[in-house]
C-alpha positions as CSV (number, residue, x, y, z in Angstrom):
1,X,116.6,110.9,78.5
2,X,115.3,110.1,75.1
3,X,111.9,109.0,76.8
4,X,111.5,112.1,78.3
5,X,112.2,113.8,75.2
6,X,109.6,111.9,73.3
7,X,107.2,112.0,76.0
8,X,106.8,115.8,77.0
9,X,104.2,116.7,74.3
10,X,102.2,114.2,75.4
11,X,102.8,115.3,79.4
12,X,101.2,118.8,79.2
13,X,97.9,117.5,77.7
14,X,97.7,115.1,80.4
15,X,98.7,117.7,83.4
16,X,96.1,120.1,81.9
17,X,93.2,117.5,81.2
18,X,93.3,115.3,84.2
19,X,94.4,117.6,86.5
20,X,97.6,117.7,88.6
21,X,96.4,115.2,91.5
22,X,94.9,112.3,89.3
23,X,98.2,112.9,87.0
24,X,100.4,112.5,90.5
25,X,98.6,109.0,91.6
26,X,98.6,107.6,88.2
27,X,102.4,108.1,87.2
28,X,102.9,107.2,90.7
29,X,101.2,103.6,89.8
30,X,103.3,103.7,86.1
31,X,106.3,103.8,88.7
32,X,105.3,100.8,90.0
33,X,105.2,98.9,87.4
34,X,107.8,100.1,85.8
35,X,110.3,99.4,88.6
36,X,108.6,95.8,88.8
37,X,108.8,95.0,85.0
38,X,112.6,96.2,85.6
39,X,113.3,93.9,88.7
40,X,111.6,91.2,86.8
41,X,113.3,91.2,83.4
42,X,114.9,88.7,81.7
43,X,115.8,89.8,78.4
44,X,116.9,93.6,77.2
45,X,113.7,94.0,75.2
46,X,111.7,93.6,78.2
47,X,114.3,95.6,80.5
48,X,114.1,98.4,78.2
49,X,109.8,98.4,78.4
50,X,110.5,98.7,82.2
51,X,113.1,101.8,81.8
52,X,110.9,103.7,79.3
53,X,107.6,103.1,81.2
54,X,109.4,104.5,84.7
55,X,111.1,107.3,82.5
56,X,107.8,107.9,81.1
57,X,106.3,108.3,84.3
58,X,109.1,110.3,86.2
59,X,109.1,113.3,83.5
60,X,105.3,113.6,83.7
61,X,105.5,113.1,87.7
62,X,108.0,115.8,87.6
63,X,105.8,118.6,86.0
64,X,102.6,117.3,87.6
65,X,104.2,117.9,91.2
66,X,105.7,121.1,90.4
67,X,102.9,122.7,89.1
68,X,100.4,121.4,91.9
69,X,103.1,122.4,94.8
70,X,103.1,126.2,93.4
71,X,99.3,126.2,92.9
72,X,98.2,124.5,96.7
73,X,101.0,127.2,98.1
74,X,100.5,130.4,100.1
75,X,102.5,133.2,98.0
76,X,105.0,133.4,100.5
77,X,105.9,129.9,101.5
78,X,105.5,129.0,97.3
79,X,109.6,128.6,96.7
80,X,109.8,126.3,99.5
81,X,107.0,124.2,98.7
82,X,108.3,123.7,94.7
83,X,112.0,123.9,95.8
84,X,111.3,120.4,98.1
85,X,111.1,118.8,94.7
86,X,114.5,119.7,93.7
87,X,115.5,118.9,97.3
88,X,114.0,115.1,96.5
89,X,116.0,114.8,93.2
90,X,119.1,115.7,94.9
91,X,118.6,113.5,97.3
92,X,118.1,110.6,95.4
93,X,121.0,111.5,93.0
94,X,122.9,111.4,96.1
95,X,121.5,107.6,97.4
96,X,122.2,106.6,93.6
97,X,125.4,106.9,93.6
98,X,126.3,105.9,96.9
99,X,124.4,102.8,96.1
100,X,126.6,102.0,93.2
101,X,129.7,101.8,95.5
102,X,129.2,98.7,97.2
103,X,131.2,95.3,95.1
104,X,128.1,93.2,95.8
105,X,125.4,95.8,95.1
106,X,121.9,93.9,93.8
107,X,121.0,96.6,91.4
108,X,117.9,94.6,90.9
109,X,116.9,95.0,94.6
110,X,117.6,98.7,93.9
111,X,115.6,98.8,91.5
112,X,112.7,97.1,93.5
113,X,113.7,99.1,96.6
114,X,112.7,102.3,94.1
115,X,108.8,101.3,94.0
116,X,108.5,102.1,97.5
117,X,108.2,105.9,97.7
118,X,106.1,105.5,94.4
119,X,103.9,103.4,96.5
120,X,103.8,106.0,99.2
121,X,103.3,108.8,97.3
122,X,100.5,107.5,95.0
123,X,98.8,106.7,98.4
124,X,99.2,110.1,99.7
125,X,97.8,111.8,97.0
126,X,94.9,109.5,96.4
127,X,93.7,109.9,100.5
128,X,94.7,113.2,101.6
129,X,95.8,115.8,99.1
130,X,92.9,118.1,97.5
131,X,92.7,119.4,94.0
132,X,94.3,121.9,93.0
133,X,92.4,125.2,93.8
134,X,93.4,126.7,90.4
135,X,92.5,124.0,88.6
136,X,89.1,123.4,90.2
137,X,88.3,126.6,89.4
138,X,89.6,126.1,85.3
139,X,87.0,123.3,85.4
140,X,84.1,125.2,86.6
141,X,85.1,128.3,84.1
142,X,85.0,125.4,81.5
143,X,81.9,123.8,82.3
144,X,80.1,127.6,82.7
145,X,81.4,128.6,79.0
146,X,82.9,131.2,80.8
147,X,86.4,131.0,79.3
148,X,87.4,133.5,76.3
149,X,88.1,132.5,72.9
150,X,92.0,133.4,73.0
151,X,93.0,136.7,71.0
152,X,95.8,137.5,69.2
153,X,97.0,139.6,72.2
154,X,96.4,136.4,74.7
155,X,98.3,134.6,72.3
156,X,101.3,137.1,71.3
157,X,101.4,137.2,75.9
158,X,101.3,133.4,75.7
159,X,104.3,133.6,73.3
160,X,106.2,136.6,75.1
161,X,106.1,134.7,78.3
162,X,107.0,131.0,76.0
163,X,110.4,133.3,75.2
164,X,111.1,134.3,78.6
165,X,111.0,130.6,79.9
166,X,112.9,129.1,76.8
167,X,115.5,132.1,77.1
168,X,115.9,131.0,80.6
169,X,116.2,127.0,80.0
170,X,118.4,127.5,77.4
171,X,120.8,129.5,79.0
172,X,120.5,127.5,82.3
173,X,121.3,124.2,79.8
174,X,124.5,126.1,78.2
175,X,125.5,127.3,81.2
176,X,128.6,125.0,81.5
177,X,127.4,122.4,84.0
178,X,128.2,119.5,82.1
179,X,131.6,120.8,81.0
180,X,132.3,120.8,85.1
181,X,130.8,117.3,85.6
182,X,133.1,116.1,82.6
183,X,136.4,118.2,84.6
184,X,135.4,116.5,88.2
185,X,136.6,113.5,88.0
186,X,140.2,115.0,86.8
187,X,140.5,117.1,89.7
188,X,139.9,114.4,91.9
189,X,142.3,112.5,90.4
190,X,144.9,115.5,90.6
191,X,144.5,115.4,94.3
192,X,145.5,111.8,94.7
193,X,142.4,109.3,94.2
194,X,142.9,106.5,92.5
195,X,141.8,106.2,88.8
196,X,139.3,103.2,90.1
197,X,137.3,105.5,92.1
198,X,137.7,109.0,91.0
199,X,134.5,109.0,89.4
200,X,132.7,107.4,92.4
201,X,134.1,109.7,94.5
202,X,133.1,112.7,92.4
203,X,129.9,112.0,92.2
204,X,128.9,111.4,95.6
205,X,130.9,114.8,96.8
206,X,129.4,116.8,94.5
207,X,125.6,114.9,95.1
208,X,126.7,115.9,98.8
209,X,127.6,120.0,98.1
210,X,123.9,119.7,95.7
211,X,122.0,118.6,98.5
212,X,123.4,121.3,100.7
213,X,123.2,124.0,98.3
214,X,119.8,123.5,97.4
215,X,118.5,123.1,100.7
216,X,119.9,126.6,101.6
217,X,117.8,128.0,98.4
218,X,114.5,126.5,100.2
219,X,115.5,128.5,103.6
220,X,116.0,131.8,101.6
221,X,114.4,131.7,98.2
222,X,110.9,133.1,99.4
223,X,113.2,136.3,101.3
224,X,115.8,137.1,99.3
225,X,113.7,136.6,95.8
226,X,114.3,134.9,92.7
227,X,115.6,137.5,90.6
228,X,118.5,137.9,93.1
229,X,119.2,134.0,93.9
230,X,119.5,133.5,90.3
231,X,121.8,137.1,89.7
232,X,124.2,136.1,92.5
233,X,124.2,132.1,91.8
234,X,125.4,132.9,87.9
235,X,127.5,135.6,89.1
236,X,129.7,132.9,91.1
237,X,128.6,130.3,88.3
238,X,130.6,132.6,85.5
239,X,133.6,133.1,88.0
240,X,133.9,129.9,88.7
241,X,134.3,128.0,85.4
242,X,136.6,130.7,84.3
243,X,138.6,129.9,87.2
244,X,138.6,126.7,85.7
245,X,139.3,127.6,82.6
246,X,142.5,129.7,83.7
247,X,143.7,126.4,85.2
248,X,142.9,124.0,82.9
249,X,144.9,126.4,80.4
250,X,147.8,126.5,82.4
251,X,148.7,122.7,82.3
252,X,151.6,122.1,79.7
253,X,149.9,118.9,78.7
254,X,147.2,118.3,76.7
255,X,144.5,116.6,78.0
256,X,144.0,113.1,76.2
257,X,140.4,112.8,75.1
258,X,140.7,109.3,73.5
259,X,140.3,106.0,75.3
260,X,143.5,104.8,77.4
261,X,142.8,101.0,77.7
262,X,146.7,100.9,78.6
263,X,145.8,102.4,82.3
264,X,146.4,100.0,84.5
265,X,144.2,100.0,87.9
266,X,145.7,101.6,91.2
267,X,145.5,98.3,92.4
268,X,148.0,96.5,90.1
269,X,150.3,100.0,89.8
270,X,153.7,100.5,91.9
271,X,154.2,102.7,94.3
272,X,155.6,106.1,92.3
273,X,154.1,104.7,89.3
274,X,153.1,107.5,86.8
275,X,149.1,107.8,85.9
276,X,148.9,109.2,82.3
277,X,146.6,112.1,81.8
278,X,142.5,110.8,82.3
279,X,139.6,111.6,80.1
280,X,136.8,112.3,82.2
281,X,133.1,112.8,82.1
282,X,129.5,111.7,82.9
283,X,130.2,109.1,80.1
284,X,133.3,108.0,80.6
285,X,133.5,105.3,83.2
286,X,136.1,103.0,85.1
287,X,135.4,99.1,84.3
288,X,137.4,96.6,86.3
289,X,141.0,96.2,85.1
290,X,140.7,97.5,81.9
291,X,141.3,100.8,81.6
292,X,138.2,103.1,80.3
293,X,135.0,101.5,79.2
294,X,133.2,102.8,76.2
295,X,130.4,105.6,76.7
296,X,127.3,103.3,75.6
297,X,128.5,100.9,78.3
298,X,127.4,100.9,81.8
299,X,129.6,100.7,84.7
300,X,130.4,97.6,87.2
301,X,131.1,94.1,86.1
302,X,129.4,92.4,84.2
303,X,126.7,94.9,82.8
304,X,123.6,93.7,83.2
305,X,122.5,93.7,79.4
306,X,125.3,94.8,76.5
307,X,125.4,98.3,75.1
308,X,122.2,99.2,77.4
309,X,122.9,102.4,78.7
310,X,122.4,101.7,82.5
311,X,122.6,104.4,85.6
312,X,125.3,103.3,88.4
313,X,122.1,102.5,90.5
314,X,121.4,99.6,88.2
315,X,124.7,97.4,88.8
316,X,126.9,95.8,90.4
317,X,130.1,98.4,92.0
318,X,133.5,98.3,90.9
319,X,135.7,95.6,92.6
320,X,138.0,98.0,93.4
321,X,135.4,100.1,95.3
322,X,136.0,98.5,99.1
323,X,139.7,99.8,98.6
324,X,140.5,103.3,100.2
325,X,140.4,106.1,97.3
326,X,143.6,107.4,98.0
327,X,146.8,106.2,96.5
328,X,150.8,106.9,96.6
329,X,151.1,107.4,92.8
330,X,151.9,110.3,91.3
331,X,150.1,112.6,88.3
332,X,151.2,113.7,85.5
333,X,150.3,117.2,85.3
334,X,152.2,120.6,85.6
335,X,150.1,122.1,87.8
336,X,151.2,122.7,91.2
337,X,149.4,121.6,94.1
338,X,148.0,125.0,95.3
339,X,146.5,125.1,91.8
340,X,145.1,121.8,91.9
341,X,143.2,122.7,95.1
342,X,142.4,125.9,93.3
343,X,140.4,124.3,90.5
344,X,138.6,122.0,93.7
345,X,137.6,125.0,95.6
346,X,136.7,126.5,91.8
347,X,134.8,123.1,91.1
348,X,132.7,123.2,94.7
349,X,131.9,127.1,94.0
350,X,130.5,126.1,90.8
351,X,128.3,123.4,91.9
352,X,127.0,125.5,95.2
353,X,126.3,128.4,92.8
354,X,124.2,126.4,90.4
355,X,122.7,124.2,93.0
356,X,121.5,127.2,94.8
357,X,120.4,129.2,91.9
358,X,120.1,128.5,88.0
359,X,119.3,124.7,89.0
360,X,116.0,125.0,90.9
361,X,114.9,128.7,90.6
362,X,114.7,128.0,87.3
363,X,112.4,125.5,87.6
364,X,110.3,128.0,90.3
365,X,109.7,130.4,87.8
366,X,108.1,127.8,85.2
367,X,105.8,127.1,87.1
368,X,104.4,130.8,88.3
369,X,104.6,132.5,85.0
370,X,102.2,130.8,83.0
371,X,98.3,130.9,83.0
372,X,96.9,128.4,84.6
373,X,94.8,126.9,81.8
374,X,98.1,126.6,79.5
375,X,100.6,126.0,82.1
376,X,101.1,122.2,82.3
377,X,101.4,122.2,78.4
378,X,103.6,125.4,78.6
379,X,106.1,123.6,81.2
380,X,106.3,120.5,79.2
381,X,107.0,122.2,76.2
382,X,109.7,124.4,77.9
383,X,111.2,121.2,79.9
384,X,111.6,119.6,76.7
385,X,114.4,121.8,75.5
386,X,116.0,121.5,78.8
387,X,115.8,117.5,77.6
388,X,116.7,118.0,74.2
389,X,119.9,119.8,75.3
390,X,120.9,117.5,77.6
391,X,120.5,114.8,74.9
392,X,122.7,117.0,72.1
393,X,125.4,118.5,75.2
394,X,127.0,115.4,75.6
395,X,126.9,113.9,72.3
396,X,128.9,116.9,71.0
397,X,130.8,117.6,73.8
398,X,134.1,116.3,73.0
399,X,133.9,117.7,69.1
400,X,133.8,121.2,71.1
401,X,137.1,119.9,73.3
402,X,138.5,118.9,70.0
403,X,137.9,122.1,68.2
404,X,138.6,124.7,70.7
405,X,140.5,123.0,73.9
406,X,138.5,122.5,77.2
407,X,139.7,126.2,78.7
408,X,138.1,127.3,75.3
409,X,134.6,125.3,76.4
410,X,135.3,126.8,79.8
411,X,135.4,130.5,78.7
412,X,132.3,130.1,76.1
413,X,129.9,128.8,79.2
414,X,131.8,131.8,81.4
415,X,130.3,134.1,78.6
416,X,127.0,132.4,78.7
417,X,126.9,132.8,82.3
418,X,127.5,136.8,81.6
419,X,124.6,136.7,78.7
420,X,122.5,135.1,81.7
421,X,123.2,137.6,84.0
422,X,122.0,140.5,81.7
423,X,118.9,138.8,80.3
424,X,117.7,138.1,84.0
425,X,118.0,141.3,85.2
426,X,116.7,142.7,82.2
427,X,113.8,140.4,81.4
428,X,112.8,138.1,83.9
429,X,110.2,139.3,86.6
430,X,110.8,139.2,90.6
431,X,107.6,136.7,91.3
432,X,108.1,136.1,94.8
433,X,105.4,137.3,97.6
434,X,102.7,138.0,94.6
435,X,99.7,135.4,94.1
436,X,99.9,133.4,90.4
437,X,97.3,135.9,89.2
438,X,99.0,139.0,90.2
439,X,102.3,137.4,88.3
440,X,100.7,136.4,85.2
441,X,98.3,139.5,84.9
442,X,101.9,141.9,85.8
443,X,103.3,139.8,82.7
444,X,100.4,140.6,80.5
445,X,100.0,144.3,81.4
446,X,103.6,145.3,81.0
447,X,105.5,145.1,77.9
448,X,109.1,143.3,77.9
449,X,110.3,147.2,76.7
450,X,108.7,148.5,79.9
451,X,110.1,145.8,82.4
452,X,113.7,145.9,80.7
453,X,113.5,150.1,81.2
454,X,112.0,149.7,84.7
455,X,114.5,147.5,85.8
456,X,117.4,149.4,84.5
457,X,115.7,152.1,86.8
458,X,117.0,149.7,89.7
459,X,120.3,150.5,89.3
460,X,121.4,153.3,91.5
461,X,123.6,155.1,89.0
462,X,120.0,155.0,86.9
463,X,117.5,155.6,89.4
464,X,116.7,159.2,88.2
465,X,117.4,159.0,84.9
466,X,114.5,160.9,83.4
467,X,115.0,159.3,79.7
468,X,114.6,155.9,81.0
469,X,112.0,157.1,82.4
470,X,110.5,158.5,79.7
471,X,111.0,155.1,77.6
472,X,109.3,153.4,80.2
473,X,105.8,155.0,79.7
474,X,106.5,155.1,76.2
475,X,106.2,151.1,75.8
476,X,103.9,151.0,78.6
477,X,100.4,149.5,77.3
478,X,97.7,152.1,77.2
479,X,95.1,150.2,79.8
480,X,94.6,147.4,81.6
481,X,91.3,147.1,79.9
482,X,92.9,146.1,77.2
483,X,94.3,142.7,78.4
484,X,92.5,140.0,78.2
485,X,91.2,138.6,81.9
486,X,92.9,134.9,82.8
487,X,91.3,132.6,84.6
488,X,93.9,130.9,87.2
């Protein structure tokens, strides 16, 4: 994470100056290497060279592929052809954690096993993918002199539209998705699996539901729109965490945030024996008979280097992991059991919602709204507050529990999600069906004012309300003539 952080405002120079295709096959080789340096490592120095040169590569990958799907696509098959990326990611989210399941697992052959598809698609691109059209045609505008010195209304457009997409992150980032990832492992554990495995288990049911979720946005993102995947996906988004909010507020005991190494594993407990209230969260893991590990260490025994923060892929599964997850000891909550499969059926709503919309529509729309000269610096420097919050979310997490209870956390992301709701209808335009130079000239030619206005007009209780109306041409621009042409 902090690789990709430090690495983004290097990315968008590279996107934008090699061009997408070159900047596919070469972090394709960069994953390569960095999965071999990692499979071949014998000290953490030279462990950690591997893991930064792959993270390196995957972040710039990431926004490279992206960008070229949406500029190779036809305007109406564009969502499907970016969403496949998010389809990938979730899909090997999903084979990560199932590989960390096994007792034996050879994270080292994982790691190996993970050059493969780097292999394959460096290949790919190198043979039989074509530049990208759009940026073909940047590098003949460039080599003409045809390209005009940017204004000071190209820029203040450039900025405008900068907003829009860091609005957007950042509310996509705060939108409590974390918060439910650190509450899953809990709910599991309220519905009978055993400490051992509750996080396990979490993760590969909700990798499951992300899969599916996101595979139904392909199907219907290029019909439906994005405005109204992302309007309906928050709508159930809000609901949901304050669902689990309401729950989580309803229990008569405090959830215990510290480290219990005192819990005993589910196989050494009695039957009937009591299991104490769980922390839980992506940081907070299971290690084998002792209770909760610490956050900087990585799961499965024993870690591969000390204090390196390692994904579950990386090593070996918890000895416990060939026993069934379920368990005859009891919980001690107050919740009753219709309530505890309340906050599951909350929990999966959650994840469908931002699976199907704020998760990969977001990432849609960064790459159709900016110009085509700007846009693989313009992504990077969106993406990396999307990093940078997911660096600062966790690390401060548990000061928010602290200070104002997890239903508290719970009801602030609800609110978020309402904030979200507003600012998309309000300000974010519907892109889908309309070429990338019909969405970035409709973003230069119409004021934020006018597209707020215009799309309070879409209301039906204000569809013939003559003073929004009148607003709208008020902060409409006075020509076209007056924006500056964009190459794309």
């Amino acid at each position: 994470m902090n690789a990709n952080l430090a690495t983004h405002c290097v990315k968008g120079i590279v996107v934008d100056g090699c061009g997408r295709r070159w900047t596919i096959c070469c972090t394709a080789s960069l994953l390569v290497l960095g999965s071999v340096v990692s499979t071949l490592a014998t000290s953490y120095p030279l462990l950690l060279c591997g893991r930064l040169v792959g993270g390196f590569a995957g972040a710039l990958s990431a926004v490279a592929q992206c960008i070229y799907a949406a500029e190779i696509s036809e305007p109406q098959s564009r969502g499907r052809a970016v969403l496949f990326h998010q389809l990938g990611v979730a899909a090997g989210l999903l084979l990560s954690s199932i590989a960390g399941t096994g007792s034996d697992t050879q994270w080292r052959m994982v790691v190996w096993l993970s050059a493969i598809p780097a292999i394959i698609e460096g290949l790919v691109a190198l043979i039989f993918l074509p530049d990208s059209p759009q940026f073909r045609l940047l590098q003949t505008s460039q080599n003409l002199q045809t390209k005009p010195s940017p204004t000071g209304c190209a820029l203040g457009n450039l900025a405008e539209t900068l907003l829009l997409a860091f609005g957007l992150v950042f509310l996509q980032q705060f939108s409590g998705r974390p918060a439910a990832l650190y509450y899953a492992p809990r709910v599991f554990l309220l519905l009978g699996v055993c400490p051992d495995a509750t996080f396990t288990v979490a993760a590969i049911i909700l990798n499951v539901i992300k899969v599916g979720a996101v595979s139904l946005s392909l199907c219907v993102v290029d019909k439906i729109g994005r405005r109204p995947s992302l309007i309906v996906g928050v709508t159930c988004m809000m609901t949901s965490i304050a669902l689990l909010g309401l729950i989580s507020a309803m229990e008569e005991n405090e959830v215990d945030l510290s480290l219990n190494p005192a819990v005993k594993p589910c196989g050494n407990m009695e039957m009937g024996e009591s299991v104490p209230v769980l922390p839980s969260g992506r940081s907070y893991h299971y290690a084998a008979g002792i209770g909760m590990s610490s956050p900087l260490l990585p799961t499965g025994v024993p870690p591969p280097f000390p204090l390196l923060p390692t994904p579950v892929s990386l090593v070996g599964g918890d000895p416990y992991a060939s026993e069934s997850p379920w368990c005859p000891v009891s919980v001690d909550t107050s919740l009753s059991p219709s309530l505890r499969y309340l906050a599951l059926f909350a929990l999966i709503c959650y994840e469908i919602a931002y699976s199907f919309g704020f998760g990969p529509v977001t990432w849609l729309l960064l790459t159709e709204i900016f110009p085509a000269s700007v846009k693989g610096r313009a992504v990077s420097l969106t993406t990396s507050l999307h990093w940078f919050a997911d660096l600062i979310i966790p690390a401060t997490f548990t000061y928010f529990i602290s200070a104002i209870s997890l239903e508290g956390v719970f009801f602030c992301h609800s609110v978020v999600c309402l904030n979200a709701i507003f600012f998309v209808f309000l300000f974010i335009p519907e892109t889908g069906g309309k070429s990338l130079h019909q969405i970035v000239q409709g973003i230069k030619s119409m004021s934020y004012k006018t597209r707020m206005f215009q799309n309070l007009q879409g209301l039906p209780c204000l569809s013939k309300s003559t003073w929004l109306q009148q607003k709208a041409r008020q902060y409409r621009q006075v020509s076209h003539a007056t924006v500056e042409s964009t190459i794309i």
